[in-house]
LOSE-613052 format. One line per 2 residues: number of its first residue (from 0); their letters; for each residue x, z negated, y of C-alpha. Coordinates in pm, 1 decimal. Each point is the difference from the previous one (the first is absolute). Example, Ala and Ser with C-alpha at 12.3 -4.5 7.8 and 13.67 -1.06 7.14 Angstrom:
! residues 2
0) AS) 1230.0,-780.0,-450.0  137.0,66.0,344.0
//
This chain:
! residues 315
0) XX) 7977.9,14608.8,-2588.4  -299.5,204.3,-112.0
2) XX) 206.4,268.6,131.2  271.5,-33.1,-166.9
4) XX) -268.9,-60.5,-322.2  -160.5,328.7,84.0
6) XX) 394.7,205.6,-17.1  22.2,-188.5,-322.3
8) XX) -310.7,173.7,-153.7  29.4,355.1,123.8
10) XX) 343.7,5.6,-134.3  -152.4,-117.9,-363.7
12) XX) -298.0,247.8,52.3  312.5,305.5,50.4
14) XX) 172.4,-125.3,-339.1  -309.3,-89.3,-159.7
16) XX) -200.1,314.7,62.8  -380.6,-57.5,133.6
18) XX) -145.6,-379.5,-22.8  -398.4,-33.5,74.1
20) XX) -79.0,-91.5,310.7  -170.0,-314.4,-113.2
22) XX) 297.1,-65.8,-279.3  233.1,25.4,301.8
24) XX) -262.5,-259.5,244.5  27.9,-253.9,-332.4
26) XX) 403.6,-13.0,20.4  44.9,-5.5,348.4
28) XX) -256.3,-290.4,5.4  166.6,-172.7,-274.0
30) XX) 341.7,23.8,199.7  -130.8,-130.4,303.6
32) XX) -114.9,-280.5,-146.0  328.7,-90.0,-241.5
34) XX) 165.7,28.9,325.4  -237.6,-224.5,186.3
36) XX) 78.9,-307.9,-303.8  353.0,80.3,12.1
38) XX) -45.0,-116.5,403.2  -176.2,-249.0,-142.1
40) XX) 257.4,-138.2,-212.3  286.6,-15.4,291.0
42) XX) -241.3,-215.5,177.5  -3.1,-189.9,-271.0
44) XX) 372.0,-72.7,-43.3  35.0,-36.5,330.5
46) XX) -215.4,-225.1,-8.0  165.6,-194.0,-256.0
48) XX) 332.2,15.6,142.5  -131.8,-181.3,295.3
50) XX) -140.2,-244.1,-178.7  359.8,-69.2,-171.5
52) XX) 123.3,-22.9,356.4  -225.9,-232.7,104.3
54) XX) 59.2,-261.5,-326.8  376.6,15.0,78.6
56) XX) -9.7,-61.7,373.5  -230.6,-308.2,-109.0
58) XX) 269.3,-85.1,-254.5  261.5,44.1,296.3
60) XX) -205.2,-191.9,212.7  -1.0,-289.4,-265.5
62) XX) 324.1,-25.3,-32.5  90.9,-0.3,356.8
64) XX) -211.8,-312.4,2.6  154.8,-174.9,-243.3
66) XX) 351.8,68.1,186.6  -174.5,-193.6,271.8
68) XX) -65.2,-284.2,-219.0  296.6,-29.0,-122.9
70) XX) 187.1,23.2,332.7  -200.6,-290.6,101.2
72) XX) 77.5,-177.7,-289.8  360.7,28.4,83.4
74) XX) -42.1,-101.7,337.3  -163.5,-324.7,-110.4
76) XX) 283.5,-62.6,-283.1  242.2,12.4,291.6
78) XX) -191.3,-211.8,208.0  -4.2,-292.8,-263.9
80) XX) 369.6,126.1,-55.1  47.6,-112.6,369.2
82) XX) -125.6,-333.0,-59.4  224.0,-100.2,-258.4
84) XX) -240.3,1.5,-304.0  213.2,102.5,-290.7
86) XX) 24.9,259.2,-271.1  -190.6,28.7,-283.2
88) XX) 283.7,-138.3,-238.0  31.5,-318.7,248.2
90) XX) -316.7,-87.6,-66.7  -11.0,99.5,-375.9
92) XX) 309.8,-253.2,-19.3  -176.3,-239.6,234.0
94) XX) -278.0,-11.1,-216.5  157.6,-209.9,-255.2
96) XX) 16.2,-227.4,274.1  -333.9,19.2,96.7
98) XX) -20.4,-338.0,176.2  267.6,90.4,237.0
100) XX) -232.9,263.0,187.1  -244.9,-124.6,265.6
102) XX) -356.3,115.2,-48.3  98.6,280.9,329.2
104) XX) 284.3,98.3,-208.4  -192.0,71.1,-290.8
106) XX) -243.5,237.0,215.0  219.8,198.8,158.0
108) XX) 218.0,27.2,-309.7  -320.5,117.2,-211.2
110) XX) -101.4,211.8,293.4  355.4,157.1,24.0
112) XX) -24.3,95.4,-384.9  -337.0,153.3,36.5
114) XX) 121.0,225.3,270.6  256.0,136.2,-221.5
116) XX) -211.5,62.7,-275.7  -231.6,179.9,237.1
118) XX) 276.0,192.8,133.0  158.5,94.2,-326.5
120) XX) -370.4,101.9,-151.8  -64.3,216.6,358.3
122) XX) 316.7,184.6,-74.6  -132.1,75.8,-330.2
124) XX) -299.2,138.0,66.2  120.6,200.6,265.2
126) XX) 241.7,177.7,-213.9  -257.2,67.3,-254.0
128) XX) -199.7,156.2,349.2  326.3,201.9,25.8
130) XX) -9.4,127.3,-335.4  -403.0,32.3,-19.6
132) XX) -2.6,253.0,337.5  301.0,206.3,-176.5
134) XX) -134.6,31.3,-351.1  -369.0,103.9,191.9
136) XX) 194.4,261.1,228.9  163.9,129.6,-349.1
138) XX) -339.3,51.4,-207.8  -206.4,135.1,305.0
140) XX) 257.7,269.2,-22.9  -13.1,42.8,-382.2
142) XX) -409.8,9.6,-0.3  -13.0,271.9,261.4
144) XX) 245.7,204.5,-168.4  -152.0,-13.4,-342.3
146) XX) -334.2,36.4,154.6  70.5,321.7,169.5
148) XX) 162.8,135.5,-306.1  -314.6,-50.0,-233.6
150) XX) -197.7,177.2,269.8  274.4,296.2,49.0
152) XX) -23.5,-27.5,-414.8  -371.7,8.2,-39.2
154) XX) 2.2,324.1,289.6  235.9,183.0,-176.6
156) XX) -199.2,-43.5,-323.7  -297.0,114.7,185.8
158) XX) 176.6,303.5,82.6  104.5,112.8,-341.7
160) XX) -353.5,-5.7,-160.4  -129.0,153.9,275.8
162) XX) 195.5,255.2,-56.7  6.1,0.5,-410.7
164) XX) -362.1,-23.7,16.1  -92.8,248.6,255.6
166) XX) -237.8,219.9,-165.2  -219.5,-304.8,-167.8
168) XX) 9.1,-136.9,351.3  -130.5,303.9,197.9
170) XX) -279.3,46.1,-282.6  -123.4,-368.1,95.7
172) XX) 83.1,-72.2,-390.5  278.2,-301.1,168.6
174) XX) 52.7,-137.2,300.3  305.5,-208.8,133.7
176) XX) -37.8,-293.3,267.1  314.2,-210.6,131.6
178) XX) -61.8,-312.5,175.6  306.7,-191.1,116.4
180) XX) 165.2,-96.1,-315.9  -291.7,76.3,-259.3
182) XX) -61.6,361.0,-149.4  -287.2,106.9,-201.0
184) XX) -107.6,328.3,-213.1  -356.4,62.0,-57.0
186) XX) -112.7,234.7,-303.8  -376.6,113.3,-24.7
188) XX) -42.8,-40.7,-360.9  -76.6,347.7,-72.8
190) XX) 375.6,99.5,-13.6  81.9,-320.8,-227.2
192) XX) -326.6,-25.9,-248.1  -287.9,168.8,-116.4
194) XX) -336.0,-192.4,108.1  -64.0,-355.3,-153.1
196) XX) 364.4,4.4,-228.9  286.8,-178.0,94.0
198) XX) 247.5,176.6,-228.5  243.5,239.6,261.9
200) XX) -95.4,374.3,-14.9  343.2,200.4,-83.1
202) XX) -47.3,129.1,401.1  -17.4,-400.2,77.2
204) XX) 295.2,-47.9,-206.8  193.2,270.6,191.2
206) XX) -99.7,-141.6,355.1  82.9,-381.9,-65.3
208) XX) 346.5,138.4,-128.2  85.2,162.4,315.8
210) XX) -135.3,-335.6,226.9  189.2,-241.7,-241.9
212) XX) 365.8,170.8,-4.0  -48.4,-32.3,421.0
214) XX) -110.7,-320.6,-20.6  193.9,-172.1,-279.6
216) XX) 313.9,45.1,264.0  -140.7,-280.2,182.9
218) XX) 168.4,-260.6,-228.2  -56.9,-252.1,288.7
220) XX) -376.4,28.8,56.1  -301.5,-97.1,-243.1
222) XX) -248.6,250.2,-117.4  -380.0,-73.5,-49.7
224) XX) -240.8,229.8,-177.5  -368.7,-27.5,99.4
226) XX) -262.2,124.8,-175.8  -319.3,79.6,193.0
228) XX) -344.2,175.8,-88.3  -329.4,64.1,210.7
230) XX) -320.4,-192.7,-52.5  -132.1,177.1,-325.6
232) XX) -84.7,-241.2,-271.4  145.9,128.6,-331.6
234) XX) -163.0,224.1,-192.8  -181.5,-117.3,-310.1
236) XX) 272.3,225.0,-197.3  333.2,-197.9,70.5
238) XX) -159.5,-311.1,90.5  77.6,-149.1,-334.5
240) XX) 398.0,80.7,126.5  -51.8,-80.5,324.9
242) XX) -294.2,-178.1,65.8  31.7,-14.5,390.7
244) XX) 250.3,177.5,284.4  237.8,-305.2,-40.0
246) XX) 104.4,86.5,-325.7  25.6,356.2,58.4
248) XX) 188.9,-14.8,358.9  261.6,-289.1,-180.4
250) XX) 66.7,199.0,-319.0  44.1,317.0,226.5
252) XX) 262.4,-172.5,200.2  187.1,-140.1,-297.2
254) XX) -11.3,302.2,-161.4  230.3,146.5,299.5
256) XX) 226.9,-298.2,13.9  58.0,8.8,-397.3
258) XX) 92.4,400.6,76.4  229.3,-103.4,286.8
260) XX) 202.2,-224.2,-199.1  -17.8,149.7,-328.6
262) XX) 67.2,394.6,129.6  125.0,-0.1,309.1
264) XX) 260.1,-279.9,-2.4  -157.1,-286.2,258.9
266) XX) 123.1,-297.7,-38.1  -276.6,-251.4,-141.0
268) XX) 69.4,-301.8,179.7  -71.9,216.7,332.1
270) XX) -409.5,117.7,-109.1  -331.2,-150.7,-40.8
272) XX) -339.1,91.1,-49.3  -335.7,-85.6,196.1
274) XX) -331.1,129.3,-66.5  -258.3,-2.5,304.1
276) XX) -292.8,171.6,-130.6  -248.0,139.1,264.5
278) XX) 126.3,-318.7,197.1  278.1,163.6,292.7
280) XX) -202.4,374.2,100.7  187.7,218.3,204.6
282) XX) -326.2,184.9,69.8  -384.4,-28.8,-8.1
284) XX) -150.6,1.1,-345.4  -291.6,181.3,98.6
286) XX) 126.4,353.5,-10.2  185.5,200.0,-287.8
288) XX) 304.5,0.7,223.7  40.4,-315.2,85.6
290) XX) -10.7,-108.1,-387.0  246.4,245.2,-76.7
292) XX) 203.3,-159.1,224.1  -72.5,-363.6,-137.8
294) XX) 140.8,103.8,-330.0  321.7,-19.0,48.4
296) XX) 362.7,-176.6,-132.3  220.4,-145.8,299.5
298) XX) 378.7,-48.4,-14.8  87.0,-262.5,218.1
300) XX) 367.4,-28.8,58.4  64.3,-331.5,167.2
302) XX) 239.2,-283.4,145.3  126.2,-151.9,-341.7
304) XX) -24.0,-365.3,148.9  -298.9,46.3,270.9
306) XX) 73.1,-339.8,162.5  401.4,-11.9,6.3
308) XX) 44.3,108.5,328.1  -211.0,-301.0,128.2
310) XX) 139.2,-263.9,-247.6  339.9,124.8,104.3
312) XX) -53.6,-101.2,394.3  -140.4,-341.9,-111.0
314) X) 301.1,-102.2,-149.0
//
């Protein structure tokens, strides 16, 4: 596989023209380890498709069971049958006539009726059994479809702003992570705002155009934007506007989400806003470079309902 990685890059580097050495180190890493979560995610489904398997056998095995039951039931019905105790309508008529029936009568009469109940009740429940196993078999099939579509979704997506946003990408201005079905772009905040503002720079504008036409096509996922700073309070200057990093990472974010939807066309009910502060670092604080890095806005393209999957199998 690294191999086949390693073809995959010289034949960029020939169309490309030259790629630093380090630049080139960076992408290759970045491959190797999308490919290692893709793995990662077979496992996964694998996994789950056992675990489908192993809820219908028990369902199988339950109903099996209650063909056992019921078999016996039968067996005793014909047993009493054999002895001459009589049907239920005999002794629903008899019962008018109560005093006619001797005490053993009575038992074997009322035990004779039970048995039938119990019979027609285990046939019951072991067509619902019946049903239960098929309607399982049916959605295991549906959820690992429609899971493995929002991954082969969320790669392809990955793949077109990788490749709309190549230069911003190989100037470490963005950078683009996939893991299974979740996607995020990160944005230093120099290419999106000047220091301490949260209004877009016209450059900012430009680059959250280009990220939302790519992203907006993903009408079945939802998209988060996080706002994030480093750990510098806020000056004395804008700290009547924004008196901490909360307020400054939150209106940063919904500054970008009021642009996607009111410029580039996302639809509302898909975005949301967070602000984080200084409170989720991607790097140490202690160094200029690792604060640059801090300040940042994240698009988060995700699952639109997180949990279906999982509700879906309890049902």
């Amino acid at each position: 596989m690294k191999k086949l990685l390693f073809c995959c890059f010289s034949s960029m580097i020939i169309f490309t023209g030259c790629v630093s050495s380090q630049t080139y180190k960076k992408t290759f890493d970045e491959s190797e380890t999308r490919l290692t979560r893709l793995e990662k995610v077979s496992r996964e489904l694998e996994g789950e498709k056992k675990a489908n398997e192993i809820l219908r056998k028990d369902l199988a095995d339950q109903a099996a069971l209650k063909e056992k039951e019921i078999s016996s039931l039968k067996g005793r019905i014909e047993e009493l049958g054999g002895k001459g105790i009589m049907t239920s309508k005999e002794i629903e008529d008899l019962r008018l006539e109560n005093g006619r029936l001797s005490a053993a009568d009575k038992a074997k009469a009322g035990e004779l009726v039970s048995l039938k109940e119990e019979l027609a009740n285990g046939a019951k429940e072991k067509d619902y059994l019946g049903r239960e196993v098929e309607r399982l078999k049916v959605k295991a099939g549906e959820i690992s479809s429609e899971k493995e579509k929002e991954i082969s979704d969320v790669r392809n997506t990955y793949e077109n702003l990788v490749k709309e946003m190549k230069s911003e990408i190989e100037k470490g201005d963005i950078r683009i992570t996939q893991a299974i079905d979740r996607l995020s772009v990160n944005m230093v905040e120099k290419i999106l705002f000047d220091s301490g503002k949260a209004e877009l720079r016209p450059g900012g504008l430009t680059v959250i155009k280009r990220v939302g036409d790519i992203l907006k096509k993903a009408s079945d996922k939802q998209i988060r934007v996080e706002g994030h700073t480093d750990n510098v309070q806020i000056g004395a200057r804008i700290r009547e506007r924004y008196p901490t990093n909360w307020e400054l990472s939150t209106t940063r974010a919904t500054n970008v989400v009021r642009y996607l939807e009111d410029k580039v066309g996302v639809d509302p009910r898909l975005l949301s806003a967070a602000g984080f502060a200084d409170k989720k670092p991607v790097a140490a604080n202690d160094t200029v470079e690792g604060r640059a890095q801090n300040r940042r806005i994240e698009i988060v393209l995700l699952p639109l309902d997180v949990d279906r999957v999982l509700e879906e199998l309890k049902k």
